[in-house]
py3Dmol code that shows the C-alpha trace and the ligand (Angstrom):
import py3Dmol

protein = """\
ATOM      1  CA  UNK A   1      36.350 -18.032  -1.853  1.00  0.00           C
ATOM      2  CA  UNK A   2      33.825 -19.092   0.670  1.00  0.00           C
ATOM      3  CA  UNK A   3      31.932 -22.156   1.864  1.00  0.00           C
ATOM      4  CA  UNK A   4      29.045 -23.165  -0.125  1.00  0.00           C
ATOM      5  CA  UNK A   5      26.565 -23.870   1.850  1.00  0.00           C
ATOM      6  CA  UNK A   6      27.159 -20.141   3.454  1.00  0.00           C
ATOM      7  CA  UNK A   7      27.012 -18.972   0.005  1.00  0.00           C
ATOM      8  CA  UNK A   8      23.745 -20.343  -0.363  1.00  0.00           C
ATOM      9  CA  UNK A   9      22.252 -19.522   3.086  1.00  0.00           C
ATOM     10  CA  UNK A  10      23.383 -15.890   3.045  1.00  0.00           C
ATOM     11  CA  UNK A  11      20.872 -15.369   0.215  1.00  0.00           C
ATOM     12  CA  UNK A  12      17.840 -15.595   2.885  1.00  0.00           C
ATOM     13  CA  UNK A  13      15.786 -18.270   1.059  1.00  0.00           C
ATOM     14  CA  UNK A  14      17.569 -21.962   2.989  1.00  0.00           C
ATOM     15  CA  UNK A  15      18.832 -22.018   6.440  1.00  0.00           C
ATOM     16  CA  UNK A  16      22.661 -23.882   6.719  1.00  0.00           C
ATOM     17  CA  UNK A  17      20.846 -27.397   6.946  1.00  0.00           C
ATOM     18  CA  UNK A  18      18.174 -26.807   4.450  1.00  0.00           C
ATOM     19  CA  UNK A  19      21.277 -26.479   2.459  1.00  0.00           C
ATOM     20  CA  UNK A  20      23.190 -29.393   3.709  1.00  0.00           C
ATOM     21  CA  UNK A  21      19.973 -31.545   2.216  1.00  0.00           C
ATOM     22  CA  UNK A  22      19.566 -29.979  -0.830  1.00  0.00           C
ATOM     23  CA  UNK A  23      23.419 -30.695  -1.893  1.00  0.00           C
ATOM     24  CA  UNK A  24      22.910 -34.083   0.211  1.00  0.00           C
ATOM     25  CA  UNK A  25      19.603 -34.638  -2.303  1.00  0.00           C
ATOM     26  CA  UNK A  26      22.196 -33.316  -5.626  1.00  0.00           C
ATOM     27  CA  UNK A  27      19.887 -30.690  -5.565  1.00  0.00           C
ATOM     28  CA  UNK A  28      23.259 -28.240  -6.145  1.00  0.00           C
ATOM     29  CA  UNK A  29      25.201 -27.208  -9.166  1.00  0.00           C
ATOM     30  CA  UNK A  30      28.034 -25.722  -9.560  1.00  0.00           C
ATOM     31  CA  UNK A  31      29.382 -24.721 -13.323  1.00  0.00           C
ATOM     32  CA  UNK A  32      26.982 -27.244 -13.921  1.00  0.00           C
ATOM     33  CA  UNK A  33      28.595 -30.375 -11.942  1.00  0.00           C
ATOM     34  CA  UNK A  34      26.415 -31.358  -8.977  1.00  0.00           C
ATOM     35  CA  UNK A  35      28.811 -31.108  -5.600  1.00  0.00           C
ATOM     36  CA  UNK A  36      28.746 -33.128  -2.875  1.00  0.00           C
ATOM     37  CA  UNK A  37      30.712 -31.594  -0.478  1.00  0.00           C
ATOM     38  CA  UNK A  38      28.768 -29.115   1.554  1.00  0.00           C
ATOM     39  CA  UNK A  39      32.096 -27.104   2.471  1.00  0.00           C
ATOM     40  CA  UNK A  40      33.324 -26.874  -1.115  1.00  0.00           C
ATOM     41  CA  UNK A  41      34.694 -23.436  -1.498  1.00  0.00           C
ATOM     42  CA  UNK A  42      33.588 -21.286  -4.354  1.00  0.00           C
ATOM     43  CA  UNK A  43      34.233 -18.053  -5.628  1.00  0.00           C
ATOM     44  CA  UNK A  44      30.740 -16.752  -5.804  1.00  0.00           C
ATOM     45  CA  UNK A  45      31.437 -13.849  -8.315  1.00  0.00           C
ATOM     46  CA  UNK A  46      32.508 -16.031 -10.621  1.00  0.00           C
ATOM     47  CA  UNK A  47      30.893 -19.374 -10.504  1.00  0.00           C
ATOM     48  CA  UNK A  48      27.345 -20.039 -11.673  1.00  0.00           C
ATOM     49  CA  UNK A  49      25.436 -21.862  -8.797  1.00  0.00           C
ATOM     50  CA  UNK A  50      22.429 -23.243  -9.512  1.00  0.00           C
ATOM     51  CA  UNK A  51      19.709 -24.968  -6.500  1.00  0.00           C
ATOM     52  CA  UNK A  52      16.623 -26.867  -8.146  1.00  0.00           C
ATOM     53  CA  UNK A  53      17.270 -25.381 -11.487  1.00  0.00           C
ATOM     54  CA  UNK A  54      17.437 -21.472 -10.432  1.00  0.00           C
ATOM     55  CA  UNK A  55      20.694 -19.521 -10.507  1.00  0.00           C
ATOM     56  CA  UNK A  56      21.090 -17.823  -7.256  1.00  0.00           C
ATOM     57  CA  UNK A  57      20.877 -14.439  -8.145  1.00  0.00           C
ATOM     58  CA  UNK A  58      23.268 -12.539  -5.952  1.00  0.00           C
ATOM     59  CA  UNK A  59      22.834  -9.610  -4.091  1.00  0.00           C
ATOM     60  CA  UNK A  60      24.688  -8.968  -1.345  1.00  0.00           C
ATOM     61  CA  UNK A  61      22.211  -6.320   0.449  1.00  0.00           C
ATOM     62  CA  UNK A  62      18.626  -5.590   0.404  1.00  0.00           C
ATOM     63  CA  UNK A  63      17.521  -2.100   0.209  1.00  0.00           C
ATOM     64  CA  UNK A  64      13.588  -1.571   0.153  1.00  0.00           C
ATOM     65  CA  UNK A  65      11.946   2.140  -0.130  1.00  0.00           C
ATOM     66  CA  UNK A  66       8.575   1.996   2.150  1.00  0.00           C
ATOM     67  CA  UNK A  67       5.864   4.380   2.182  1.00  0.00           C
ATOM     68  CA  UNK A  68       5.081   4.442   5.376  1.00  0.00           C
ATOM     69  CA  UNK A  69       1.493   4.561   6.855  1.00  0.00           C
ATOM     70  CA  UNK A  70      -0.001   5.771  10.230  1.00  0.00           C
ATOM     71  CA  UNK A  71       0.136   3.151  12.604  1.00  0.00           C
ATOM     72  CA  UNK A  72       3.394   1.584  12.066  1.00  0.00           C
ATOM     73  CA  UNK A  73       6.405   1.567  14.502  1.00  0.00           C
ATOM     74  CA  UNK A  74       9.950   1.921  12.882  1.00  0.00           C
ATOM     75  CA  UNK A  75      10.931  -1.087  14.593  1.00  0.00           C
ATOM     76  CA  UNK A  76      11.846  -4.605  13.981  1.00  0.00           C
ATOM     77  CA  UNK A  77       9.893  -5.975  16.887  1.00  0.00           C
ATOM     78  CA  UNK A  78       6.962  -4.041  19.292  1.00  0.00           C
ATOM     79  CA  UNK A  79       4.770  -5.662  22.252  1.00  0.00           C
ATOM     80  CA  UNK A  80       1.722  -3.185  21.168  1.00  0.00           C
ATOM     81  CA  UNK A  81       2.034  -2.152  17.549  1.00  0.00           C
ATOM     82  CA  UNK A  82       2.582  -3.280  14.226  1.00  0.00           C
ATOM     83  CA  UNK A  83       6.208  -2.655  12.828  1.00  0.00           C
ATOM     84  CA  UNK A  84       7.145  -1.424   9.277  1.00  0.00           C
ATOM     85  CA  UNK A  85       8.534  -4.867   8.940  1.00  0.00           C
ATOM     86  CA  UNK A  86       5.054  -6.398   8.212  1.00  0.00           C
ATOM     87  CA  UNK A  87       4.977  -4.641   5.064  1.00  0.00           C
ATOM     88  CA  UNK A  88       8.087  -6.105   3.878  1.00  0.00           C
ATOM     89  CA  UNK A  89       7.243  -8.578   0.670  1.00  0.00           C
ATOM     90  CA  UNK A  90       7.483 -12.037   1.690  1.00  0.00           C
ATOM     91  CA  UNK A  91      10.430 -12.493  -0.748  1.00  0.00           C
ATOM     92  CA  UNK A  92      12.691 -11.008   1.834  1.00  0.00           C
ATOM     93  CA  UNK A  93      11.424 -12.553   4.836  1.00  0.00           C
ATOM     94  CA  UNK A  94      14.795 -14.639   5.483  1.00  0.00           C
ATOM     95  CA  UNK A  95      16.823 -11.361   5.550  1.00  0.00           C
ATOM     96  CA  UNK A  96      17.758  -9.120   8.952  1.00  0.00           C
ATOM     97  CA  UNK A  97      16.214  -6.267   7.883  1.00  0.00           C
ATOM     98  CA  UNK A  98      15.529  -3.149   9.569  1.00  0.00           C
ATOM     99  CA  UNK A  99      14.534   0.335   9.095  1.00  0.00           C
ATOM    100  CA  UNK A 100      17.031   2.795   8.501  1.00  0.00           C
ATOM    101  CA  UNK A 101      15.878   5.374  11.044  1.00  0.00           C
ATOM    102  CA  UNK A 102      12.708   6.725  12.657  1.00  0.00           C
ATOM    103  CA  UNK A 103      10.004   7.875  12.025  1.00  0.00           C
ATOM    104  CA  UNK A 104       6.989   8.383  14.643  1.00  0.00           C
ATOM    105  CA  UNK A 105       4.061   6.053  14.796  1.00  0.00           C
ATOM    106  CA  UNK A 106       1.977   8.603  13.562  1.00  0.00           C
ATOM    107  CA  UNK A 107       4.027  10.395  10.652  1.00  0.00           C
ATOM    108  CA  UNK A 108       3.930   8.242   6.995  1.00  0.00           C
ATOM    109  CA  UNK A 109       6.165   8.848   3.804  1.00  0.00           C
ATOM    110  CA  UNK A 110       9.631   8.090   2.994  1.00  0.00           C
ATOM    111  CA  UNK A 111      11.466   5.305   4.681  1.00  0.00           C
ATOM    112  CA  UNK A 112      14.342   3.020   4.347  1.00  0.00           C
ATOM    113  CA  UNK A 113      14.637  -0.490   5.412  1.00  0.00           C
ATOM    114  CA  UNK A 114      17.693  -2.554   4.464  1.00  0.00           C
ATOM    115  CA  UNK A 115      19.847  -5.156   5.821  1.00  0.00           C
ATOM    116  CA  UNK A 116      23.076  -2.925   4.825  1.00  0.00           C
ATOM    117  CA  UNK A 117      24.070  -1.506   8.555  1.00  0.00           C
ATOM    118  CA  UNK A 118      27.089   0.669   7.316  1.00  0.00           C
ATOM    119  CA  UNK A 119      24.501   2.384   5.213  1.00  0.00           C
ATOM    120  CA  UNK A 120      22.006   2.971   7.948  1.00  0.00           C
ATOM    121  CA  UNK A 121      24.789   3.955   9.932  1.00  0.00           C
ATOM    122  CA  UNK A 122      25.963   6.114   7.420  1.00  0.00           C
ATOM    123  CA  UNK A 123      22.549   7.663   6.806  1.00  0.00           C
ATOM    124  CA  UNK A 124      21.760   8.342  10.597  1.00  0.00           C
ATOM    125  CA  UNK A 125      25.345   9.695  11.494  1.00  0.00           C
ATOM    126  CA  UNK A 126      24.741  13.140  12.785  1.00  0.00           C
ATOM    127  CA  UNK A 127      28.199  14.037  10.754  1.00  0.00           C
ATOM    128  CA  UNK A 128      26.833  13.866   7.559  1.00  0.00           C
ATOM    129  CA  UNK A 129      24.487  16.027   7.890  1.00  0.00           C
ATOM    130  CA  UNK A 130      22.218  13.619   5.512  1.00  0.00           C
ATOM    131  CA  UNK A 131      18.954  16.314   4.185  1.00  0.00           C
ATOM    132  CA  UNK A 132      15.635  15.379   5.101  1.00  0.00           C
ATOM    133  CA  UNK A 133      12.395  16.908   3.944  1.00  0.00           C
ATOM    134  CA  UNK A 134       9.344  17.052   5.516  1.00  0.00           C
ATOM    135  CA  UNK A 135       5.446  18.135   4.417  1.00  0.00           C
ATOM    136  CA  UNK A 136       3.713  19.685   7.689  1.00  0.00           C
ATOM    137  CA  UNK A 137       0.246  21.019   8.531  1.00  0.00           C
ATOM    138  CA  UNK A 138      -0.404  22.384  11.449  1.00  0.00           C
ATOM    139  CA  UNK A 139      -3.072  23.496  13.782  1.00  0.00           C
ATOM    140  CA  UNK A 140      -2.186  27.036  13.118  1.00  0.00           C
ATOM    141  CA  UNK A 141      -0.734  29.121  10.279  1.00  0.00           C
ATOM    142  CA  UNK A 142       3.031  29.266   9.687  1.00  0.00           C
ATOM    143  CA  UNK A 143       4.353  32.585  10.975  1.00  0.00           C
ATOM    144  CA  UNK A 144       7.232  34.680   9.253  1.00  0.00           C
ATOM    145  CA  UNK A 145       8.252  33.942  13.165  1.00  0.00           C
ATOM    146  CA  UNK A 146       8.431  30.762  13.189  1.00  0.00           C
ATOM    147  CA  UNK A 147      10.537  30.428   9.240  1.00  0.00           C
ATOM    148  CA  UNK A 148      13.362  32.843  11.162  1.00  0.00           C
ATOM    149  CA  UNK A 149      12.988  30.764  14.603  1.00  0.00           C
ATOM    150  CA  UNK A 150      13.850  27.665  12.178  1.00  0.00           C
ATOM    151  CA  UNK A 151      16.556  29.031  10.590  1.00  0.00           C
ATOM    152  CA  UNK A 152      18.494  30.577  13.609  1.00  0.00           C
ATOM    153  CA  UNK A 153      18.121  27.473  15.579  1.00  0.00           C
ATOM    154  CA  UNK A 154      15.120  26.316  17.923  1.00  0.00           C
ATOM    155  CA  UNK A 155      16.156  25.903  21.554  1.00  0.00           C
ATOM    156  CA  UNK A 156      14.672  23.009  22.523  1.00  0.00           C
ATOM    157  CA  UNK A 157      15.078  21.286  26.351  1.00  0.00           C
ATOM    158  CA  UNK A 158      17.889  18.722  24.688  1.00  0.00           C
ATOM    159  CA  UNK A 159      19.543  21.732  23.032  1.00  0.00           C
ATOM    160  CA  UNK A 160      19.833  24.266  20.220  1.00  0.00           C
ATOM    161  CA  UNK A 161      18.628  22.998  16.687  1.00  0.00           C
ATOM    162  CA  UNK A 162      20.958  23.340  13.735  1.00  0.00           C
ATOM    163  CA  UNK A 163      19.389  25.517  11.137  1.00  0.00           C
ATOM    164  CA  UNK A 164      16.574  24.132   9.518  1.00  0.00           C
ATOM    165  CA  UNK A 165      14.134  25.467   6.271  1.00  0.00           C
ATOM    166  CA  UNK A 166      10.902  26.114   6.704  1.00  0.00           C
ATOM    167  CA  UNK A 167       9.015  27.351   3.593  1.00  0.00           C
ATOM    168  CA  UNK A 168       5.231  28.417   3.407  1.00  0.00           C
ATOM    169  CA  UNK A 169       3.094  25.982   1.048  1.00  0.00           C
ATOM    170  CA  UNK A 170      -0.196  26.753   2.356  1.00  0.00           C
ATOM    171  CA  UNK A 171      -1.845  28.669   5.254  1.00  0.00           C
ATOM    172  CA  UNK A 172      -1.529  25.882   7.773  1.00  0.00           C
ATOM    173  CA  UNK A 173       1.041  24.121   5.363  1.00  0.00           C
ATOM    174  CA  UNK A 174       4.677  24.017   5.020  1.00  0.00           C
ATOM    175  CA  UNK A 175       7.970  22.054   3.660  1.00  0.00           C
ATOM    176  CA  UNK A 176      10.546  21.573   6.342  1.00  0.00           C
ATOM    177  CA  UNK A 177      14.497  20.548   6.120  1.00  0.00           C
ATOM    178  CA  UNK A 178      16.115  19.010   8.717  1.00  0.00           C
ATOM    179  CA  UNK A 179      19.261  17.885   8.682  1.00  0.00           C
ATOM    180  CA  UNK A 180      19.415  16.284  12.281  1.00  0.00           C
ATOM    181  CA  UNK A 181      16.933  13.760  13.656  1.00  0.00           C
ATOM    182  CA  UNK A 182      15.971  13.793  16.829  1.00  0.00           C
ATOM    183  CA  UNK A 183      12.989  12.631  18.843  1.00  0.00           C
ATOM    184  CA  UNK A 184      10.160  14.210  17.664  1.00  0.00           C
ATOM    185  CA  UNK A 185      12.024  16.918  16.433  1.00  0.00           C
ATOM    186  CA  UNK A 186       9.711  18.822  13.914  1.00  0.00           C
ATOM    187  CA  UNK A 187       6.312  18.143  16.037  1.00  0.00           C
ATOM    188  CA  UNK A 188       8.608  19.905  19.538  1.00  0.00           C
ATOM    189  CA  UNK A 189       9.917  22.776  16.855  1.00  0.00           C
ATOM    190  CA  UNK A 190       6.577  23.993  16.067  1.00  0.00           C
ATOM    191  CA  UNK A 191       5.517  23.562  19.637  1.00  0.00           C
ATOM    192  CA  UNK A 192       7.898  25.464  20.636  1.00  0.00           C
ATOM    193  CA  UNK A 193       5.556  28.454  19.126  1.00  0.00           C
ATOM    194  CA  UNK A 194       2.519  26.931  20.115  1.00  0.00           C
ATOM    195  CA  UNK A 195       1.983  25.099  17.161  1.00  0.00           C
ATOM    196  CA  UNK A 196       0.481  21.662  17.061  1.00  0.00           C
ATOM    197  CA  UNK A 197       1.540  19.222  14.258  1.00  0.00           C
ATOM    198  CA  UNK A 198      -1.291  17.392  12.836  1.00  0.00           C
ATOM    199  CA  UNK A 199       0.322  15.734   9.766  1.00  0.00           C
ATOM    200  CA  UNK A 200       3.475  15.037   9.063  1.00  0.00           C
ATOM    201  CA  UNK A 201       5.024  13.188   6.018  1.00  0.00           C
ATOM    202  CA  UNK A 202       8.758  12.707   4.698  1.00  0.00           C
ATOM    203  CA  UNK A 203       9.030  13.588   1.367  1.00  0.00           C
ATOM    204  CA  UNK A 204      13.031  12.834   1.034  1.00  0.00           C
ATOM    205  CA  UNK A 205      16.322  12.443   2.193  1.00  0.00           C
ATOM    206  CA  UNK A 206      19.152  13.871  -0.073  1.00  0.00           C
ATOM    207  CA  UNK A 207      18.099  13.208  -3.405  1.00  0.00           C
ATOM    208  CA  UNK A 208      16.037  10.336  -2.780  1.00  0.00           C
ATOM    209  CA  UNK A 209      12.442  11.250  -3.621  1.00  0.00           C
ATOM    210  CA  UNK A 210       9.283   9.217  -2.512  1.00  0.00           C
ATOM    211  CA  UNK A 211       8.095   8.365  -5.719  1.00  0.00           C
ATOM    212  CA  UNK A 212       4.317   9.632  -6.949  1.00  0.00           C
ATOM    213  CA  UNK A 213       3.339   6.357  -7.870  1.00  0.00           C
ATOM    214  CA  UNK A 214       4.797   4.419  -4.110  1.00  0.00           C
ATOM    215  CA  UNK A 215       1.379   4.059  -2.899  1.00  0.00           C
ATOM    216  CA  UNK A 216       0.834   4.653   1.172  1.00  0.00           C
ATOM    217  CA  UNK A 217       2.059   1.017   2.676  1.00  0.00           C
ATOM    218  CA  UNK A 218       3.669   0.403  -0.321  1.00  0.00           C
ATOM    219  CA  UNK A 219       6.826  -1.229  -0.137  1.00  0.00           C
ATOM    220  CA  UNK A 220       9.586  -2.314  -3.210  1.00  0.00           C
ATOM    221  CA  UNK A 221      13.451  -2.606  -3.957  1.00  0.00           C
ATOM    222  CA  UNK A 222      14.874   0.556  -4.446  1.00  0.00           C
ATOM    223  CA  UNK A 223      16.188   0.580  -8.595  1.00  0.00           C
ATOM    224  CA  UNK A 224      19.734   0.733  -9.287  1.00  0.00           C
ATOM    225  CA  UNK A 225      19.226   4.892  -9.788  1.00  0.00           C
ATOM    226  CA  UNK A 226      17.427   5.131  -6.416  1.00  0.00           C
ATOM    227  CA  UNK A 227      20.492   3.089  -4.657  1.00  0.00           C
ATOM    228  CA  UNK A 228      22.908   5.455  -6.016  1.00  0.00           C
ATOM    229  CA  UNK A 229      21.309   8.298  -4.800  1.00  0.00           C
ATOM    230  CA  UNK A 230      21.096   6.894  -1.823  1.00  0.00           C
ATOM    231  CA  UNK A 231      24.491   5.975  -1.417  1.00  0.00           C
ATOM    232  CA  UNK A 232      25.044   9.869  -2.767  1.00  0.00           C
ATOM    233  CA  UNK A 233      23.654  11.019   0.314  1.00  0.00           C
ATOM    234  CA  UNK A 234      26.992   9.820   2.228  1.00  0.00           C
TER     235      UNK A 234
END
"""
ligand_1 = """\
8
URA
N 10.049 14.912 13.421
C 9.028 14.452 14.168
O 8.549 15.133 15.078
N 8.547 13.234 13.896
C 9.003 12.444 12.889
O 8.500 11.340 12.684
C 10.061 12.943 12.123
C 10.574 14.185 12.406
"""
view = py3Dmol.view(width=600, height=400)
view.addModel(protein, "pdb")
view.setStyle({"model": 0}, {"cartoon": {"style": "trace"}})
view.addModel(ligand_1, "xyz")
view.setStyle({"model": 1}, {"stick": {}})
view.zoomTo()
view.show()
């Protein structure tokens, strides 16, 4: 059982005293009797609450899938760029979201943003090991060198990499698997054989695909499938 007006609020759409007026203004049903008391305590999984005619539909987290473009900071807030959070739809603009891990300014694809912080937790933990896979080109063709550098572990100056996949998809193309994230990871793996990244786009993490059809900028709720995949990964 919680407080109403909480109930309400936590949705994202009315702050605490938008709510207090719209129960003051019997703008509030619930079960169908308008309530007056603003600290009436309901069991929301079971009670039908209604404000101006609309049933609150609950959800208790957001989770979004974003294809990122080039130009965006995985941020919630930047003095000199534009964050991923200005693609967000409108209809979540009253949640805390944030994106579930980095990516650089200038790599696009796959990204999470959510207002769920065990999950991004969960998804970043350097425990689980969570899969992700990357599309590269390069300035330089992929070397049989650099596929057995990859999988033995690139030194780099903040230490050894775990082993990563790097397959051939093209002369200057390739599909890597990380399963770490650090700071410019990929880009300082190839440089580390004097190769310079000039694309780089995530195609995945675990089994959670960017979808053909999630247009660059793009940004929706992830479907019920998608979520449990996601929640697969951990
Ligand atoms: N590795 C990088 O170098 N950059 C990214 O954005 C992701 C992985």
């Amino acid at each position: 059982m919680e407080r109403i007006d909480k109930i309400i609020a936590s949705q994202g759409v009315y702050s605490r005293s938008e709510v207090k007026t719209l129960i003051k203004k019997k703008r509030v049903t619930v079960d169908g009797e308008v309530i007056k008391a603003y600290d009436l305590k309901v069991d929301a999984a079971k009670s039908l609450i209604v404000v101006d005619g609309k049933p609150l539909k609950f959800q208790k987290n957001v989770y979004l899938m974003l294809n990122k473009p080039k130009g965006y900071v995985s941020a919630t807030e930047d003095r000199d760029h534009k964050t991923v959070l200005e693609l967000v739809p409108e209809e979540f603009s009253g949640r805390d979201l944030f994106p579930a891990g980095r990516l650089d300014r200038d790599t696009t694809g796959l990204m999470i943003i959510t207002d769920d912080g065990v999950l991004a937790h969960n998804i970043l933990a350097p425990k689980k090991h969570v899969q992700k896979i990357y599309h590269v080109e390069l300035d330089v063709p992929v070397t049989e060198e650099m596929i057995q550098g990859f999988e033995s572990g690139v030194e780099l100056n903040d230490g050894v990499c775990k082993p990563a996949s790097l397959t051939i998809t093209g002369e200057k193309t390739g599909t890597v698997t990380l399963k770490e994230g650090r700071y410019h990871q990929i880009k300082r793996m190839f440089g580390c054989y004097g190769g310079k990244v000039t694309e780089l786009h995530r195609l995945a993490m675990g089994n959670l695909h960017l979808p053909s059809d999630l247009a660059e900028g793009q940004c929706r709720e992830l479907t019920e499938e998608e979520l449990k995949q996601l929640q697969q990964i951990i």
